[in-house]
C-alpha positions in Angstrom: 0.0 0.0 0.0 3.2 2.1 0.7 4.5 1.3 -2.4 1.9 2.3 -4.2 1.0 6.0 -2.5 4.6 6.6 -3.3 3.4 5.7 -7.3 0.7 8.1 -7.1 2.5 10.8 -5.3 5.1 10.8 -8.1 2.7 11.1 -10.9 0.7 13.7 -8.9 4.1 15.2 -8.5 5.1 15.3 -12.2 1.8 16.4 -13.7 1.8 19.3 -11.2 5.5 19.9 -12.3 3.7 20.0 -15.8 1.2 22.0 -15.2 3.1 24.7 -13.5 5.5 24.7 -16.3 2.7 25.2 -18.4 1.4 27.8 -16.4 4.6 29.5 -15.8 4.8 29.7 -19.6 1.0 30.7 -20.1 1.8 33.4 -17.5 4.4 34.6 -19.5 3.0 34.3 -22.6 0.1 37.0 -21.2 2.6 39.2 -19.4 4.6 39.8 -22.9 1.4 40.2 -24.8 0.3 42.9 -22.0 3.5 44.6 -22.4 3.0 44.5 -26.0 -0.2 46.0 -25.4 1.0 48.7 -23.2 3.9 49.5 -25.6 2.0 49.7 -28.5 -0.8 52.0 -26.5 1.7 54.1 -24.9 3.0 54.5 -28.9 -0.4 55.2 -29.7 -0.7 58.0 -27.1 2.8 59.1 -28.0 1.4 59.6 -31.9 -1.5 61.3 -30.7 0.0 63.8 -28.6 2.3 64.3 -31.9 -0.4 64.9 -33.8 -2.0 67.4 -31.4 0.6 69.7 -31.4 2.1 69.6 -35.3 1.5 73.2 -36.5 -2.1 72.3 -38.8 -3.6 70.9 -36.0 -2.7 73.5 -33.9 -4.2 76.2 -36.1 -7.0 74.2 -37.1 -8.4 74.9 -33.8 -7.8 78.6 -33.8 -11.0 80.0 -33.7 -11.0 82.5 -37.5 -9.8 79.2 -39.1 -12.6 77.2 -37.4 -14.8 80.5 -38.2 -13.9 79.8 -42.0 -14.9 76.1 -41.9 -18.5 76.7 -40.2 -19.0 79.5 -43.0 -18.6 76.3 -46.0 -20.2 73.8 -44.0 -23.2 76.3 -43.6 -23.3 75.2 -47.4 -23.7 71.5 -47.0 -26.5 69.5 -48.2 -28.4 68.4 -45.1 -28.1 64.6 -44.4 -31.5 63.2 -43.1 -32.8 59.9 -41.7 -34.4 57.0 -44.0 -37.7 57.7 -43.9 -41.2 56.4 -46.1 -41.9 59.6 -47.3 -38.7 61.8 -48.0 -38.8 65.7 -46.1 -39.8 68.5 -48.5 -37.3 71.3 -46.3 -34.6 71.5 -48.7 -31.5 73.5 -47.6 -32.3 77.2 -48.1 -29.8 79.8 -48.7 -29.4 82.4 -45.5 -29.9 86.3 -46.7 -26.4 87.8 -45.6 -27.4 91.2 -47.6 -30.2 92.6 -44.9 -28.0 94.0 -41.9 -24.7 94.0 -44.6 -24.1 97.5 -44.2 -24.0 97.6 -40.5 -21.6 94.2 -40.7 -19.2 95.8 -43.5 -18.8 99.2 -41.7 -17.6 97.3 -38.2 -15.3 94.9 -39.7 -11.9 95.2 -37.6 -8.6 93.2 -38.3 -7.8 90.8 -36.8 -11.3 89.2 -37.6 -13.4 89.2 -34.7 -13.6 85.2 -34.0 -16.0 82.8 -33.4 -16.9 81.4 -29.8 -16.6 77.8 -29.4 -17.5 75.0 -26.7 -14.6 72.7 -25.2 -16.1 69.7 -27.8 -15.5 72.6 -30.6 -19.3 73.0 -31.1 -20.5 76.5 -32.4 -21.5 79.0 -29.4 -21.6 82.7 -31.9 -20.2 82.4 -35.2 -17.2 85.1 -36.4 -16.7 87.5 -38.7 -15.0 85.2 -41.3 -18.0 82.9 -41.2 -20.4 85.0 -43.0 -17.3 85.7 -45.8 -16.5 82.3 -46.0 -20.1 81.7 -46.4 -20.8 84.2 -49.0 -17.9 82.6 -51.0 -20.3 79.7 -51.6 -22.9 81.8 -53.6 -23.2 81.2 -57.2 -22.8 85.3 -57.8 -19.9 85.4 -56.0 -18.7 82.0 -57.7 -19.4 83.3 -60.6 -17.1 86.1 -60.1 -14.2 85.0 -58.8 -14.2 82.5 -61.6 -14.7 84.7 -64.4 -11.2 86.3 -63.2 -9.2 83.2 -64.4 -7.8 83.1 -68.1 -7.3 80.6 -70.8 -3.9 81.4 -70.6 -1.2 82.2 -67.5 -0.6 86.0 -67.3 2.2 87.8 -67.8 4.5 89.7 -65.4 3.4 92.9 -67.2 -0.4 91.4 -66.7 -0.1 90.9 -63.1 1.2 94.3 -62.6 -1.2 96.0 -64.4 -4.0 94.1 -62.9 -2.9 94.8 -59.6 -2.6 98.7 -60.5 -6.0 98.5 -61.7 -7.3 96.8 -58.4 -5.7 98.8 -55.7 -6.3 102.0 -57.9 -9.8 101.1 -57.4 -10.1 100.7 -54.1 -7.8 104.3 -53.8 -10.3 105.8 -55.8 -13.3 104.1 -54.1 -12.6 105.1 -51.2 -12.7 108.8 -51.7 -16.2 109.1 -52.7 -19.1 109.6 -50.7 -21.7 108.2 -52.9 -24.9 106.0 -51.9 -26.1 102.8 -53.2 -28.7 104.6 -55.9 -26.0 106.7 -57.0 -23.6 103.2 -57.6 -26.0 101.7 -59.2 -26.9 105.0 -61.9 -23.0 105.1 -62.4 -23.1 101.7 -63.1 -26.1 102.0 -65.3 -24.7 105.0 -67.4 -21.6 102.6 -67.9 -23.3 99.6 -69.5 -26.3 101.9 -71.2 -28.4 99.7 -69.4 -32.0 100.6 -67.7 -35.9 99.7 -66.3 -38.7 99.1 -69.0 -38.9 103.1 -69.6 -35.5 102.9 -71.2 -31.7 103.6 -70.1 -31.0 105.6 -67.3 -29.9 108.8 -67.3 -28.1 110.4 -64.0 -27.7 114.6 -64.4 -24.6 116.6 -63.1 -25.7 117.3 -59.6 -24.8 120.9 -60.4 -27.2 121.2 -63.7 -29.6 119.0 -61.8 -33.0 120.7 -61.1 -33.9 118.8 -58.7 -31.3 120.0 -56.4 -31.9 123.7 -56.9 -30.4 126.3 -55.1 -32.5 127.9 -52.3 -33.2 130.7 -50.8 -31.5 131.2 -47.4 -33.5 133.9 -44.8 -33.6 136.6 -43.6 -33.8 139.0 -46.3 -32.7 142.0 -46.9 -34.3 145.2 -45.3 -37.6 145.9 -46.9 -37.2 143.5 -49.3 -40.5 142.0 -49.3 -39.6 138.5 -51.6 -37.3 136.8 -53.7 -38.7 134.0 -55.6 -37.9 131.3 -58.6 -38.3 133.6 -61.7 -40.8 130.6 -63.6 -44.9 129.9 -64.3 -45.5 128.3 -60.8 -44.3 131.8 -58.8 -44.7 134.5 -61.9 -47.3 134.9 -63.8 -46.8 134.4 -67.8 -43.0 133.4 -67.1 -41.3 130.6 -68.5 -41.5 127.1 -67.1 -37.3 128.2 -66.2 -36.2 125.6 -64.1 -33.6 126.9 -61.6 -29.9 125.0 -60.7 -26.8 125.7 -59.5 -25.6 126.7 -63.1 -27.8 129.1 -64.3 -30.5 130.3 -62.1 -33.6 133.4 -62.1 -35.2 135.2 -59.7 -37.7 138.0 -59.0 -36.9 140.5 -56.6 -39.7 142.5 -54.8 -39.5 145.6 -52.8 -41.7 146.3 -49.7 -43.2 149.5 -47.9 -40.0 151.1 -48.5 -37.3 151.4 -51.2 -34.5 148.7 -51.3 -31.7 151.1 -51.4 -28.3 150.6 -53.4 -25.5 148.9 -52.3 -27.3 146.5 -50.0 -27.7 142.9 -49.5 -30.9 141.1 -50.7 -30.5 137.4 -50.2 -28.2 134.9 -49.7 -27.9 132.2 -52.2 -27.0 128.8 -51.1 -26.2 126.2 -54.0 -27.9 122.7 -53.4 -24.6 120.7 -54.0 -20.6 122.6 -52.7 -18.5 123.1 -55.4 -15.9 120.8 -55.1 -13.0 119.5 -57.6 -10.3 116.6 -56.8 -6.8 118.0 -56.7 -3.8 116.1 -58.7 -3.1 114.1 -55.6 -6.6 112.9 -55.9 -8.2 115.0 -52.7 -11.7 116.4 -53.3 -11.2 119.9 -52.2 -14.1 122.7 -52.2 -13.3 126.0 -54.1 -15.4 129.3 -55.1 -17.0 129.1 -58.3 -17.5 132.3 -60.5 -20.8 133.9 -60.1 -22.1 136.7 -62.5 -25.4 138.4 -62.4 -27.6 140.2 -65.3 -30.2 142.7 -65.0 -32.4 145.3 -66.2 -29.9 148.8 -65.9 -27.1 146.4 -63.7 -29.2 146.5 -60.8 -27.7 143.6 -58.7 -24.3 142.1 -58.7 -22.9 139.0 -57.0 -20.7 139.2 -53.3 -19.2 136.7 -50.3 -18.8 133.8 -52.4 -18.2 131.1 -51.4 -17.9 126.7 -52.0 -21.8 126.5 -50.7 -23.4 130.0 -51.9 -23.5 133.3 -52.5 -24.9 137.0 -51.8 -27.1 139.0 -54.1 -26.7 142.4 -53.6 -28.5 145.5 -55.2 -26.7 147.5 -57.1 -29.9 150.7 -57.8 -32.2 151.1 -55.8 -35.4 149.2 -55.8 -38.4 151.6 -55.5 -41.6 150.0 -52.8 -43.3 147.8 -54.6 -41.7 147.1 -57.5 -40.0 144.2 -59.0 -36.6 143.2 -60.9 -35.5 140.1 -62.4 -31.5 139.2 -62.0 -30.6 136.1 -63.9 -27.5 134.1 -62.3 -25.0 132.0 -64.0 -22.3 129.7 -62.0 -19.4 128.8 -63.6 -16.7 126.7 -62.2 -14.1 126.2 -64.7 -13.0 123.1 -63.6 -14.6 119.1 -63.2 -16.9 119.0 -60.2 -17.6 116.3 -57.8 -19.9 115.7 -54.9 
């Protein structure tokens, strides 16, 4: 019985030798492939903090250049569920033109950026958003495109097209016209027009529907001074009055108007200004000449904005001259 416990306690003996070799290699089997594991994790994390900081993903998360992709992604077809019947909202195209002016006039640089959430989710768009969004439109497409040649320019090409740029933006940037005005220039330009035909824009200074008024108070016992034409005088000429050439009646009152004094001032309904060689637009006095009956008025203080008319006989009470008034300016004017 001995004999045999000894028998069993040696194969008991060997197969847990055995087993624990197995083990032992098992055990180290797992152990490598969990070092493997953490190596090639640790290499993993190692590549993605790499990645994180390389310069384009750095500045992909600076807010402008996030600004510019939420502008073209504002663009993107909108993705929906499966469903039995399909939706009938397509994507509609945002109006960016409605508070444009207010937008373009308080445009700063740098940009004024977006705000953004710590998962980089939209909190107020930027200023770059509504540009980069506006670069989607077919108009502005359109545009842009129709800038590119057949062929590559030359260096002569480049430069001239670059002169003729930034000369326009020098050039724009003097005026002080409005929309309308743009749009008339523009309309002259092409001959273009509405159904009644092209359009026709008149100097402002031969334009009589910016006539030059009469500024209070008048002179002493002056009674009026009024547009020489049918709607103030009767049997005169339909004479429409501008800056250029202009009419008027002078009345006296109770008493005379005597010589030598000041009847009205004059003011014109646009300044005379010009735009220098260095491409200012300066005011300057135009030349203003008066004729009348027997010389009975002449023309004094002029000035960029108006004039004086002064009486140059006397005016008995209750009578009535007529002075015509022409402008000349000698040079180009702008406004």
């Amino acid at each position: 019985m001995a004999k045999d416990d000894n028998t069993l306690n040696g194969t008991l003996t060997g197969v847990a030798l055995a087993a624990a070799a197995h083990w032992a290699r098992y055990d180290d089997g797992t152990q490598r492939s969990l070092r493997n594991v953490r190596a090639d994790a640790e290499e993993a994390l190692d590549r993605i903090r790499d990645l994180q900081s390389r310069g384009e993903a750095l500045r992909s998360r600076l807010p402008v250049v996030m600004d510019a992709q939420v502008g073209i992604a504002l663009a993107s077809p909108q993705t929906t569920a499966a469903a039995v019947i399909p939706s009938t909202n397509p994507l509609t195209r945002p109006d960016l033109t409605t508070q444009m002016e207010s937008a373009i006039s308080e445009m700063s640089w740098p940009p004024e950026p977006g705000q953004y959430d710590e998962r980089g989710l939209v909190k107020q768009a930027g200023e770059l958003t509504a540009m980069f969004l506006a670069m989607t439109y077919e108009e502005v497409r359109a545009f842009v495109q129709g800038l590119a040649q057949a062929r590559p320019p030359s260096a002569d090409c480049k430069m001239q097209t670059y002169y003729a740029a930034n000369a326009l933006v020098a050039q724009l940037c003097a005026q002080k016209l409005t929309w309308q005005q743009y749009k008339d220039a523009w309309a002259r330009l092409f001959g273009g027009g509405g159904v009644s035909g092209p359009v026709t824009t008149v100097e402002p200074h031969s334009n009589p529907a910016l006539p030059p008024q009469i500024l209070g108070p008048l002179g002493s016992n002056v009674q009026s001074v009024v547009p020489l034409n049918n709607l103030n005088v009767a049997g005169a000429y339909a004479n429409p009055n501008t800056d250029k050439a202009m009419r008027f009646r002078v009345t006296a009152g109770a008493g005379n108007v005597n010589a030598l004094s000041p009847i009205a001032s004059v003011r014109f309904g646009s300044e005379f200004k010009y735009r220098t060689a260095d491409g200012v637009l300066v005011p300057f006095q135009p030349v203003v000449v008066a004729s009348s009956r027997q010389s009975s008025f002449f023309i004094d203080s002029v000035t960029s904005t108006g004039f004086t008319i002064c009486s140059n006989q006397q005016i008995p009470t209750n009578q009535s001259q007529d002075v015509y008034i022409a402008t000349l300016s000698g040079v180009a004017t702008e406004v």
